[in-house]
N, CA, C and O atoms as CSV, one atom per row, in Angstrom:
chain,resi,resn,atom,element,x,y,z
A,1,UNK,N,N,94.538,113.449,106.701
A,1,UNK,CA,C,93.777,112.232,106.444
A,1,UNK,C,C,92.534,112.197,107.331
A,1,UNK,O,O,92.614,112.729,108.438
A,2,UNK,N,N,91.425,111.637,106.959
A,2,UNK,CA,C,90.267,111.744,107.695
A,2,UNK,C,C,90.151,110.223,108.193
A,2,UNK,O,O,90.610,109.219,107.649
A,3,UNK,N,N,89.384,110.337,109.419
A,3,UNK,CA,C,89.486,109.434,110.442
A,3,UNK,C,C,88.807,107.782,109.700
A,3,UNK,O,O,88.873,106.720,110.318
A,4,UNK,N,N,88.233,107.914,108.390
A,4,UNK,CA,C,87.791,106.779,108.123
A,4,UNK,C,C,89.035,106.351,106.826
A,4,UNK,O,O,88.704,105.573,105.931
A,5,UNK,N,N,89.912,106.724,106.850
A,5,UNK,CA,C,91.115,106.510,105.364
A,5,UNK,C,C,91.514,105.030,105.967
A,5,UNK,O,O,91.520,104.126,105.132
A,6,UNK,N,N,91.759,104.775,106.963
A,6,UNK,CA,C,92.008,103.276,107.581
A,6,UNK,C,C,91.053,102.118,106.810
A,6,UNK,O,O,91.438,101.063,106.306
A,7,UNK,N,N,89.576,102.700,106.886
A,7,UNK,CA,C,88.607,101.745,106.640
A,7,UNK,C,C,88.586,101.589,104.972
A,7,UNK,O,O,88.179,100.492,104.589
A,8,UNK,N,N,88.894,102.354,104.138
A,8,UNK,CA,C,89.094,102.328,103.131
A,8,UNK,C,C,90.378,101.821,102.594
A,8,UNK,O,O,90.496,101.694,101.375
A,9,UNK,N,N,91.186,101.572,103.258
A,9,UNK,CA,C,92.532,101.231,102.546
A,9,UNK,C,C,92.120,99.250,102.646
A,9,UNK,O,O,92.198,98.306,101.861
A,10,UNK,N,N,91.671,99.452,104.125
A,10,UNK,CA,C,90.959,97.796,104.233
A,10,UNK,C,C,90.183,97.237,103.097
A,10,UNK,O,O,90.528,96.294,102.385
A,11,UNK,N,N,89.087,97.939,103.015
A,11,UNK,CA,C,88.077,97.706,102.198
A,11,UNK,C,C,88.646,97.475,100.930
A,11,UNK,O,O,88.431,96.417,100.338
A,12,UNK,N,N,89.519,98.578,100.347
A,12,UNK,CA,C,90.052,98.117,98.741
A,12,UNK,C,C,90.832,96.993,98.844
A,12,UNK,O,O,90.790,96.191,97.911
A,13,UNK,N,N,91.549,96.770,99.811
A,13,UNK,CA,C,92.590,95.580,99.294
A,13,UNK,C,C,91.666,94.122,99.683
A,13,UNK,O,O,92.001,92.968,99.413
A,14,UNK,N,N,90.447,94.559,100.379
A,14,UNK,CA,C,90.089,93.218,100.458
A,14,UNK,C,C,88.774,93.118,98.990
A,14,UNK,O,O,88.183,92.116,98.588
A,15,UNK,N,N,88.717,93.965,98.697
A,15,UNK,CA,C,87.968,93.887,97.416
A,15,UNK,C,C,88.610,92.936,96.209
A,15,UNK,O,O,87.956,92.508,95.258
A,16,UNK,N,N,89.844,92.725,96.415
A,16,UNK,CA,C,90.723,92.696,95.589
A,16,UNK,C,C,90.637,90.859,95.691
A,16,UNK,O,O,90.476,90.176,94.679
A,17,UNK,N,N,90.761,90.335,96.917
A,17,UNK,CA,C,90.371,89.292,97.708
A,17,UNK,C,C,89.441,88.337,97.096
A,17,UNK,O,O,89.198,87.341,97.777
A,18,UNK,N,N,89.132,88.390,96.476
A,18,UNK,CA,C,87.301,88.044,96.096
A,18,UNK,C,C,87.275,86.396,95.013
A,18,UNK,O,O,88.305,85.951,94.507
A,19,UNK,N,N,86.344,85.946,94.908
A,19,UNK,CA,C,86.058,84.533,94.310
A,19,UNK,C,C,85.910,84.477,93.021
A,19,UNK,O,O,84.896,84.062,92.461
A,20,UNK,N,N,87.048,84.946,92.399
A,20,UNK,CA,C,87.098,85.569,90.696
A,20,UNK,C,C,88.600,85.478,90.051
A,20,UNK,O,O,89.650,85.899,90.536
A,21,UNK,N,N,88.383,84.806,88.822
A,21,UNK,CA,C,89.627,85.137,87.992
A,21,UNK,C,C,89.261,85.318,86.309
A,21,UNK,O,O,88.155,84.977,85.889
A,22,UNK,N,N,89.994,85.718,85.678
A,22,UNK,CA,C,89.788,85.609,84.391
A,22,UNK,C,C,89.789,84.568,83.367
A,22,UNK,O,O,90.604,83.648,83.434
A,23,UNK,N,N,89.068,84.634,82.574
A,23,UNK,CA,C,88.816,83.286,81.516
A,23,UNK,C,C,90.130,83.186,80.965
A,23,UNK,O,O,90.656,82.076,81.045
A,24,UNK,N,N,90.785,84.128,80.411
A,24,UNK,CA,C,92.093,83.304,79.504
A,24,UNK,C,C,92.961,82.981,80.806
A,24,UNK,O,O,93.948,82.342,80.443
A,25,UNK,N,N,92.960,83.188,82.203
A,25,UNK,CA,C,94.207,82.545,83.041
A,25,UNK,C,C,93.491,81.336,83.864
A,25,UNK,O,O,94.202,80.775,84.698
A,26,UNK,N,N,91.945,80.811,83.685
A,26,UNK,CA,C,91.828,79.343,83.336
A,26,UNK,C,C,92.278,78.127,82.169
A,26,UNK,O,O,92.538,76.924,82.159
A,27,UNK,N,N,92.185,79.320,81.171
A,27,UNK,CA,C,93.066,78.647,79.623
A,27,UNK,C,C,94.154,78.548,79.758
A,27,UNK,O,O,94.746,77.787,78.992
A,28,UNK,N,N,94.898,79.265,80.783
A,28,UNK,CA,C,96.515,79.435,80.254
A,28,UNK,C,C,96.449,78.292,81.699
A,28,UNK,O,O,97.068,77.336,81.231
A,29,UNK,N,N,96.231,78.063,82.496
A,29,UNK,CA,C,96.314,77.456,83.663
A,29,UNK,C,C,95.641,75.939,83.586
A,29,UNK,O,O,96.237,75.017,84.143
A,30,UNK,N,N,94.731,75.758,83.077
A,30,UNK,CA,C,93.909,74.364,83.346
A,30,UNK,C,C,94.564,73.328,81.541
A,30,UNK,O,O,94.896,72.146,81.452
A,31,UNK,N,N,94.505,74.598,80.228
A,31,UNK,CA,C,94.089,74.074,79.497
A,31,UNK,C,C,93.248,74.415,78.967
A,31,UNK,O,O,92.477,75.227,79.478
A,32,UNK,N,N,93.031,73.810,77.449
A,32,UNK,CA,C,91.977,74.358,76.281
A,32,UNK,C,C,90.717,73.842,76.701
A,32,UNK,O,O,89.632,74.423,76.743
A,33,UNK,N,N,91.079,72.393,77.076
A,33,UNK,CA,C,89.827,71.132,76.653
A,33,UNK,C,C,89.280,71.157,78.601
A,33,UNK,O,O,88.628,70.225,79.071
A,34,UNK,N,N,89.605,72.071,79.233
A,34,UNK,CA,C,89.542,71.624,80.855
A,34,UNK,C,C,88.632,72.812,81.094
A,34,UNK,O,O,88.980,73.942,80.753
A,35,UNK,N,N,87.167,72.502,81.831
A,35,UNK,CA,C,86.423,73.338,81.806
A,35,UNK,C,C,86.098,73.377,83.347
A,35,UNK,O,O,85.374,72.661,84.039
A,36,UNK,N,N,86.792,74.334,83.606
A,36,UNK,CA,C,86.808,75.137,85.393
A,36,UNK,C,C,86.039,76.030,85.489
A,36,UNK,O,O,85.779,76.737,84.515
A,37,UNK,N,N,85.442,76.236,86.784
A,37,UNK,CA,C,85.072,77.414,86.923
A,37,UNK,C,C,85.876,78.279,87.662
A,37,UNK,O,O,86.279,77.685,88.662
A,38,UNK,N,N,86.228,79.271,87.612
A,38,UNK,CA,C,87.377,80.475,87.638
A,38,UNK,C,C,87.806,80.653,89.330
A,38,UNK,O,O,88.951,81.040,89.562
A,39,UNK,N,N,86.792,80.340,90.600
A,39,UNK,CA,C,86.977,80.371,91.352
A,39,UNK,C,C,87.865,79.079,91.842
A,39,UNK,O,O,87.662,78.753,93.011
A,40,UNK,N,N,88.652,78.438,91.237
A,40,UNK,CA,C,89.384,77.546,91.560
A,40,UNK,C,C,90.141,77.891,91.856
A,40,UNK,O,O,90.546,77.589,92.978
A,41,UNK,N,N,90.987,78.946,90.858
A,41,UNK,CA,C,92.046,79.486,91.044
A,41,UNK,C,C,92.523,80.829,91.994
A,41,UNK,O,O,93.556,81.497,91.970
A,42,UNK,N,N,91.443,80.904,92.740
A,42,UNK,CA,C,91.801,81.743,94.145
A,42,UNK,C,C,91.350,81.318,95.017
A,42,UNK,O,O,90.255,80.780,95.178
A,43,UNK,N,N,92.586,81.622,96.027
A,43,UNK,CA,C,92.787,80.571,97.028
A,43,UNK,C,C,91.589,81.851,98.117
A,43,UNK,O,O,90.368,81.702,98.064
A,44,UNK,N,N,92.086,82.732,98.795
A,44,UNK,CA,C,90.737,83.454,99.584
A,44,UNK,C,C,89.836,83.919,98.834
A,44,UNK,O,O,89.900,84.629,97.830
A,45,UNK,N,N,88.335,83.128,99.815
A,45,UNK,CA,C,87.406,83.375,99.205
A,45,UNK,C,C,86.341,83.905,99.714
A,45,UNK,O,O,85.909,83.342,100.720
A,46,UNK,N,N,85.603,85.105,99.214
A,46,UNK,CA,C,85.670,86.146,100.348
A,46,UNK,C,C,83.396,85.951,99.718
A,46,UNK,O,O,82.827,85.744,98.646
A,47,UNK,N,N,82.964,86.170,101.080
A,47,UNK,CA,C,81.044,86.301,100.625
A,47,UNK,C,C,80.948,87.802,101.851
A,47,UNK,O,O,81.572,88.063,102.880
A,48,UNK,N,N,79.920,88.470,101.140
A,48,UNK,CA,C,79.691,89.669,101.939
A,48,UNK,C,C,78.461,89.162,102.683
A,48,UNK,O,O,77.837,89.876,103.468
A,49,UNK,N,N,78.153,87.954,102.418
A,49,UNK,CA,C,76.850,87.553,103.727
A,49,UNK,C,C,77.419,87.115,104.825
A,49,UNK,O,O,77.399,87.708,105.904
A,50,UNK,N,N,78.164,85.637,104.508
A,50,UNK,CA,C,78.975,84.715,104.961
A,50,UNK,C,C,80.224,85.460,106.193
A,50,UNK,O,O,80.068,85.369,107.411
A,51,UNK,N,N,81.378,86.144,105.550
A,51,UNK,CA,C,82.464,86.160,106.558
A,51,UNK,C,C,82.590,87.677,106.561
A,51,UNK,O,O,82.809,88.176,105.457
A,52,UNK,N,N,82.486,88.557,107.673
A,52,UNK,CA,C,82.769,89.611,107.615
A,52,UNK,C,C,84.265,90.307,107.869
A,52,UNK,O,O,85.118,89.505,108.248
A,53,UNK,N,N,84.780,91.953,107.682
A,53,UNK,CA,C,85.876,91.718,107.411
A,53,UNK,C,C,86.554,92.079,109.065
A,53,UNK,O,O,87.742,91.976,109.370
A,54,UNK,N,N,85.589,92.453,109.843
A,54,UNK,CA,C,86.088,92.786,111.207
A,54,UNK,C,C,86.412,94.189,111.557
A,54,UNK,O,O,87.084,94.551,112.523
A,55,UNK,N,N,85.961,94.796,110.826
A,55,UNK,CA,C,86.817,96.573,110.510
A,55,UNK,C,C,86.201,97.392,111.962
A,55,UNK,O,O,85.007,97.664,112.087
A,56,UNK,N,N,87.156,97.688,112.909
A,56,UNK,CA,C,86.982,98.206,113.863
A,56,UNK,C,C,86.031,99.667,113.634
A,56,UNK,O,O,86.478,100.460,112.806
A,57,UNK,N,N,85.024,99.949,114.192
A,57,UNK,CA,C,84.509,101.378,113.832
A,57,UNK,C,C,85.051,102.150,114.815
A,57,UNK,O,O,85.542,101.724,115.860
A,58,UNK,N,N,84.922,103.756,114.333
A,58,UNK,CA,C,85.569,104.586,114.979
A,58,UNK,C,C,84.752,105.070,116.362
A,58,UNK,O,O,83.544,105.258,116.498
A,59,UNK,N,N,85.963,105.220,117.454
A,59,UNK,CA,C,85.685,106.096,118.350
A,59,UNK,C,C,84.660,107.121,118.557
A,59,UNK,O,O,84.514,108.175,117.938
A,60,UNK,N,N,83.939,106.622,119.574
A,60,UNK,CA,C,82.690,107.656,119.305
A,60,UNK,C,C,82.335,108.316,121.153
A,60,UNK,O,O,82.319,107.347,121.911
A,61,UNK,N,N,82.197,109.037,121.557
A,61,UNK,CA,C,82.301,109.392,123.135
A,61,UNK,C,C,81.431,108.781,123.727
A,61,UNK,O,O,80.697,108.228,122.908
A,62,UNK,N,N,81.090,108.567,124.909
A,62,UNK,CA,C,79.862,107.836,125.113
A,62,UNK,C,C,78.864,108.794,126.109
A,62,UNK,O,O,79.258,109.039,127.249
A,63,UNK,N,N,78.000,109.145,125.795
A,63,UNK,CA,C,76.787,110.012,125.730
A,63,UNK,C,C,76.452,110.138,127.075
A,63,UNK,O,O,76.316,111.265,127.551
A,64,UNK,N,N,76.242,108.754,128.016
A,64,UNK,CA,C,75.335,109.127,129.297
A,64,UNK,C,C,76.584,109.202,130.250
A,64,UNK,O,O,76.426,108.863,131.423
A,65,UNK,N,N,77.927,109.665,129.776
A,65,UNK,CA,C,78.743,109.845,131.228
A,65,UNK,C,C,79.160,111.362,131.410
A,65,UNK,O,O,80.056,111.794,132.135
A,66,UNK,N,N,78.220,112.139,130.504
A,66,UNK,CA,C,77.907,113.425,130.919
A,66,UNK,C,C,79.086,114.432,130.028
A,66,UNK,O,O,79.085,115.655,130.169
């Protein structure tokens, strides 16, 4: 495994995370006549400006201690 497989296993499941659902599971959930917008129905709600995900970067040596 290469030293960044950590940062990627993060990254997909928080992709997954995100401020989105599908139109028929507002229909099947709200109703015919009930007009939601889709981010209701997920509870974390994730902005790539707003909240970052904290992902530790890797180990790197530090240069001026010779």
């Amino acid at each position: 495994m290469t030293q960044s497989y950590h940062k990627k296993v993060v990254l997909s499941v928080h992709t997954r995370r995100t401020k989105w659902a599908p139109v028929w599971a507002v229909v099947r959930r709200f109703g015919k006549g009930k007009r939601v917008h889709p981010s209701q129905m997920t509870k974390i709600r994730r902005n790539w400006r707003r909240t970052k995900l904290k992902i530790k970067p890797r180990r790197i040596a530090k240069k001026h201690l010779g």
